[in-house]
C-alpha distance (Angstrom), angle and dihedral (degrees) to the residues before:
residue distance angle dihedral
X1 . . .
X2 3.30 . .
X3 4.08 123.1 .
X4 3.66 124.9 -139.0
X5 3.79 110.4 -132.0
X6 3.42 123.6 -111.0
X7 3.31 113.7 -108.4
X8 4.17 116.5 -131.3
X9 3.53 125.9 -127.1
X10 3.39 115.1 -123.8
X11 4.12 118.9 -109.6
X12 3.53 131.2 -102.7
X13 3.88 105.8 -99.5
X14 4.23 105.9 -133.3
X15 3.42 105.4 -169.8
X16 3.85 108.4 -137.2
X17 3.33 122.2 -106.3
X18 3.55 115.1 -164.9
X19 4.03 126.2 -166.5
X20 3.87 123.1 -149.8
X21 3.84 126.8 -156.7
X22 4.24 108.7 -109.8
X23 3.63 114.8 -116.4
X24 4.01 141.5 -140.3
X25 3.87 87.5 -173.9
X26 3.85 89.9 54.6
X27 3.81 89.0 49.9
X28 3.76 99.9 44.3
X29 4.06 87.3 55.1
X30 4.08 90.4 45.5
X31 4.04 91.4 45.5
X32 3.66 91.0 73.6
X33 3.77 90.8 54.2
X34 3.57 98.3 41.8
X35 3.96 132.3 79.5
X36 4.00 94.7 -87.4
X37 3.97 93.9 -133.7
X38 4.65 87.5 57.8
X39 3.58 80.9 46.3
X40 3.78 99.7 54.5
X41 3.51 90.9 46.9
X42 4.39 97.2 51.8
X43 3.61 113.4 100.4
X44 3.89 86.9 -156.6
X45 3.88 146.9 -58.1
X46 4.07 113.9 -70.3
X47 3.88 95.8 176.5
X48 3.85 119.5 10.8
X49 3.53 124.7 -159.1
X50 3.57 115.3 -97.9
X51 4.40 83.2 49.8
X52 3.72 90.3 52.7
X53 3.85 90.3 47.2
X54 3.53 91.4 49.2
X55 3.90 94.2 49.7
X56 3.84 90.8 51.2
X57 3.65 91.4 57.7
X58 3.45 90.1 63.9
X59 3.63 101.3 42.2
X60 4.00 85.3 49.4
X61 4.02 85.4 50.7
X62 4.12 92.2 49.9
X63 4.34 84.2 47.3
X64 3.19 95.3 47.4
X65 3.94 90.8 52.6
X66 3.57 95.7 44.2
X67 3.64 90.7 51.1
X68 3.73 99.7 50.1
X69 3.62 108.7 157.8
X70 3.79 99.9 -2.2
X71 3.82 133.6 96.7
X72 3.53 120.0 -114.7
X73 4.26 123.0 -143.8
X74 4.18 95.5 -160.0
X75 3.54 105.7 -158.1
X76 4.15 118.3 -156.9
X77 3.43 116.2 -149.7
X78 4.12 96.4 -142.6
X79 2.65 131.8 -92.1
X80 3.71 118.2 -1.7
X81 4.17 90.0 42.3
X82 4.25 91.4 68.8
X83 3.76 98.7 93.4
X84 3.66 95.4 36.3
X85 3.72 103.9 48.8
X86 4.09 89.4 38.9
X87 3.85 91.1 55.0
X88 4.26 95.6 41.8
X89 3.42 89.4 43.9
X90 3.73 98.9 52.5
X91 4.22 91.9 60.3
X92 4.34 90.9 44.0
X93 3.81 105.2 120.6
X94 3.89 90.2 -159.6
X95 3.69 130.7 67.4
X96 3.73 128.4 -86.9
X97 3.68 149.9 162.8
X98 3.67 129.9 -135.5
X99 4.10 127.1 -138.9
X100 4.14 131.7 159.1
X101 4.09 135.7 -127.8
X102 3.20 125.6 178.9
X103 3.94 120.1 -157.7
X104 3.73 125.5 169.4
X105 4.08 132.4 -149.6
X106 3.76 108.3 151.2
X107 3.88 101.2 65.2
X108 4.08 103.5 -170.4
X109 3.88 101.1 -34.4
X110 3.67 130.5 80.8
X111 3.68 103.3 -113.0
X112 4.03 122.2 68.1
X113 3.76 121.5 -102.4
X114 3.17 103.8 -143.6
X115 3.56 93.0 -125.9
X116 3.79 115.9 105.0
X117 3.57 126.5 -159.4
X118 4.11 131.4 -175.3
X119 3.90 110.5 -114.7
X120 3.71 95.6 168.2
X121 3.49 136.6 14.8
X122 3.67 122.2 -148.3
X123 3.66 124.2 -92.9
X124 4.05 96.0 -132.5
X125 3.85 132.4 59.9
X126 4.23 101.5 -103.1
X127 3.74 81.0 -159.9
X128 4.13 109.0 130.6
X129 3.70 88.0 -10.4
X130 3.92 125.1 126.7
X131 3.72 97.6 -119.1
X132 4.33 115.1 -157.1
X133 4.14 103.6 -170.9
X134 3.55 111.5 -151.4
X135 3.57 128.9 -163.7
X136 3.95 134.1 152.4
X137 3.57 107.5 -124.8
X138 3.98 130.7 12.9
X139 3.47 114.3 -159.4
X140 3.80 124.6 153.8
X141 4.15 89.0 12.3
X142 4.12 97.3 -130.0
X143 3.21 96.1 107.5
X144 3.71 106.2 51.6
X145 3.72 86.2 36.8
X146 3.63 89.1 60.7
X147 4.44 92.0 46.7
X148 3.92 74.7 47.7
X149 3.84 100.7 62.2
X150 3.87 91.2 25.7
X151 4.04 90.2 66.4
X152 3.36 88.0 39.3
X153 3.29 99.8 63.5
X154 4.08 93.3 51.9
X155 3.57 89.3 65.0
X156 3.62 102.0 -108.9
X157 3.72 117.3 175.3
X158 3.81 93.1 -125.6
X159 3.61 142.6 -5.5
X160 3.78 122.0 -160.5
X161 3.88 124.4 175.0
X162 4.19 117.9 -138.7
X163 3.79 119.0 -174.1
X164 3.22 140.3 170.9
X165 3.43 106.4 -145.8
X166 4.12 131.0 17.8
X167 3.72 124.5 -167.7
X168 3.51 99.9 -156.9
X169 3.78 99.0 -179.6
X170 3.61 91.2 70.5
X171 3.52 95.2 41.1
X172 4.12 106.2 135.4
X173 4.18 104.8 -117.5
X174 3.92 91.9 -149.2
X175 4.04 86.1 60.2
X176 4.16 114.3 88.4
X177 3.52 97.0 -156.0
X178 3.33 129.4 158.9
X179 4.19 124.5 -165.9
X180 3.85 105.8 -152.3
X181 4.00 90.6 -175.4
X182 3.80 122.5 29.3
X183 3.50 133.6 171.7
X184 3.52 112.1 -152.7
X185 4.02 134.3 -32.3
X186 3.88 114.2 -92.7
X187 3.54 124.2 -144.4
X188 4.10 118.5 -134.0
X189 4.45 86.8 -89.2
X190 4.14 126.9 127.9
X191 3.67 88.6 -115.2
X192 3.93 118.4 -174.5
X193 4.17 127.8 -168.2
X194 3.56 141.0 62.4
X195 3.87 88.2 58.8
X196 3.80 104.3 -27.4
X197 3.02 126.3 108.5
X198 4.16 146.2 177.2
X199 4.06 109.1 -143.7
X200 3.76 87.9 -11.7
X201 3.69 93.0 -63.6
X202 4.19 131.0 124.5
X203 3.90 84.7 21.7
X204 3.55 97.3 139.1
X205 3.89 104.4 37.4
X206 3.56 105.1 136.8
X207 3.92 93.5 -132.1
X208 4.14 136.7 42.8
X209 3.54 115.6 -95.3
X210 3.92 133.0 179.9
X211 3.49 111.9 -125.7
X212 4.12 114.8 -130.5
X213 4.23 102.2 -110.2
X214 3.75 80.5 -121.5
X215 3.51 101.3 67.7
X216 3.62 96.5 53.1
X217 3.90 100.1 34.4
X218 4.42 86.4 63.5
């Protein structure tokens, strides 16, 4: 008699995450290109440019997979999500529409409050619409947890979160969150660039930098 195969489930897809080194050779070269007064106050360089580039090619490639045959509606979370989303987007090989909200949870400190509030609302109806979050750095997970269940709840037909950067070490344990697209693995540092910022400056710095405790404990 013959036996019918069993049929395998597919795996779990973990996204890699990988980790680089920092380095004072990296910030030496990017001091001369920098405002000298952001440079004084960077520690050093986590993730430099051409390494970031590099990961978001492959992020873009694992999308672009994912998403075969289906339109994606990439939501930025404003305003630290600009640089990321613009350079991911640029190497997606399927098509995809762009829109903005703008939530806020950190009030005038430097640590999150926990307590999320809608700033902006997007421009499009989510409704049916494969929505890809975006957002530059997930820390305690409330937040995108909250853009999570809020999309949710408009009956999208998916919602998948992309970031650039997660700080698992101050990830909150009471939030279920999972990351379906990360960048790379951030240690527990104030890092600035690439869309974050401290009191709106080194926003657009095209690398990830620590920030000296000095310069934001003034």
């Amino acid at each position: 008699e013959l036996k019918t195969p069993k049929r395998e489930e597919p795996k779990k897809k973990v996204t890699r995450k990988p980790s680089f080194k920092a380095s004072d050779e990296d910030l030496k070269k990017a001091s001369t290109t920098i405002p000298p007064q952001w440079a004084n106050s960077l520690k050093t360089i986590l993730f430099p440019q051409e390494k970031i580039e590099a990961r978001l090619k492959e992020m873009a490639a694992e999308i672009s997979h994912d998403y075969a045959g289906k339109e994606i509606l990439a939501v930025g979370l404003l305003t630290g999500c600009i640089m990321f989303q613009m350079n991911l987007l640029k190497y997606l090989t399927v098509p995809y529409k762009i829109d903005f909200i703008k939530v806020s949870s950190y009030g005038s400190g430097t640590k999150s409050s926990g307590n999320v509030q809608l700033k902006k609302d997007l421009s499009m109806d989510p409704i049916g619409k494969h929505i890809l979050i975006t957002e530059d750095l997930i820390d305690t997970g409330k937040t995108l947890a909250f853009m999570k269940k809020y999309f949710s709840d408009k009956k999208c037909a998916s919602v998948k979160i992309a970031c650039l950067l997660s700080k698992e070490a101050r990830r909150d344990p009471e939030i279920d969150l999972e990351v379906d697209y990360c960048g790379f693995a951030c240690p527990d540092e104030f890092v600035v660039g690439y869309g974050m910022d401290f009191a709106e400056h080194y926003r657009a710095l095209p690398f990830v930098g620590v920030l000296k405790e000095e310069a934001f404990m003034k």
